[in-house]
N, C-alpha and C positions, 0 to 999 in steps of 0.2 A: 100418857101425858106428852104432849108436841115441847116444841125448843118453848115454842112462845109460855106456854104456858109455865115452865119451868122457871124462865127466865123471869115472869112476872111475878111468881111466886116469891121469888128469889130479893126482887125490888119490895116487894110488901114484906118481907120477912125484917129489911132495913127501914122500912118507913116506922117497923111499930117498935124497932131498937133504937131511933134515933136521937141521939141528947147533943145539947148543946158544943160539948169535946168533939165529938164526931162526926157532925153535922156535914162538913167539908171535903172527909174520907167515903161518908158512906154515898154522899151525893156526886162525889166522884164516878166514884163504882156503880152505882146506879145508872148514869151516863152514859157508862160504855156498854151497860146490858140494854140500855135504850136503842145504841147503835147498833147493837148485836142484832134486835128486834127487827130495828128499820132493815137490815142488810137480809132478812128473813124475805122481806118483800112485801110486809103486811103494810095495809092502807093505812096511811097516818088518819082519818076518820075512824076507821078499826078499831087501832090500839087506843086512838084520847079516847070513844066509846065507853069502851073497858075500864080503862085508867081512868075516865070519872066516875064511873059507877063506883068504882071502889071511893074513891076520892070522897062521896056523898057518904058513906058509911062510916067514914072517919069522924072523931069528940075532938069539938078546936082543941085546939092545942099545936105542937113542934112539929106532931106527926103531920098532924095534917097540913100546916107548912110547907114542912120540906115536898112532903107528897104532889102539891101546889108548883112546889119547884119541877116538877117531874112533867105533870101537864104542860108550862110554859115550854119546855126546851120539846115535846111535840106538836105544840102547835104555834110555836113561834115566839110567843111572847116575852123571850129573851134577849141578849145579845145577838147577835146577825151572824156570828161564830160558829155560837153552842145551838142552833138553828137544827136542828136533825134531819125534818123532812121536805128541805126546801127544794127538792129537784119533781114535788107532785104542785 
């Protein structure tokens, strides 16, 4: 198993834990395993790939929400801040 892979595992293991109390801490942390990723050197086309596949697999709900949340800060669709991969 690569960093990447760990690392994603790592964000899924908090997407399917995530409740309304902790929405904030785990989306945090998620964040910086995001940055962890990007700093790996993988294609932001790559990682949102993946990260929607899974995404499509998800039952609406929180989870898949927050998971939602995960996509937007790879491919932009946040704040111009939390932007992750805007130097491709």
């Amino acid at each position: 198993m690569n960093d990447f892979d760990i690392l994603f595992d790592k964000i899924k293991q908090l997407s399917k834990a995530v409740t309304e109390s902790n929405y904030s801490d785990y989306s945090k942390q998620a964040y910086d395993m995001l940055i962890a990723i990007h700093d790996l050197g993988i294609s932001k086309d790559s990682v949102y790939n993946m990260f929607f596949e899974y995404y499509k697999s998800l039952e609406e709900g929180l989870s898949k929400e927050w998971f939602a949340d995960m996509l937007d800060y790879i491919c932009g669709w946040c704040n111009p801040e939390k932007y992750i991969w805007k130097d491709e």
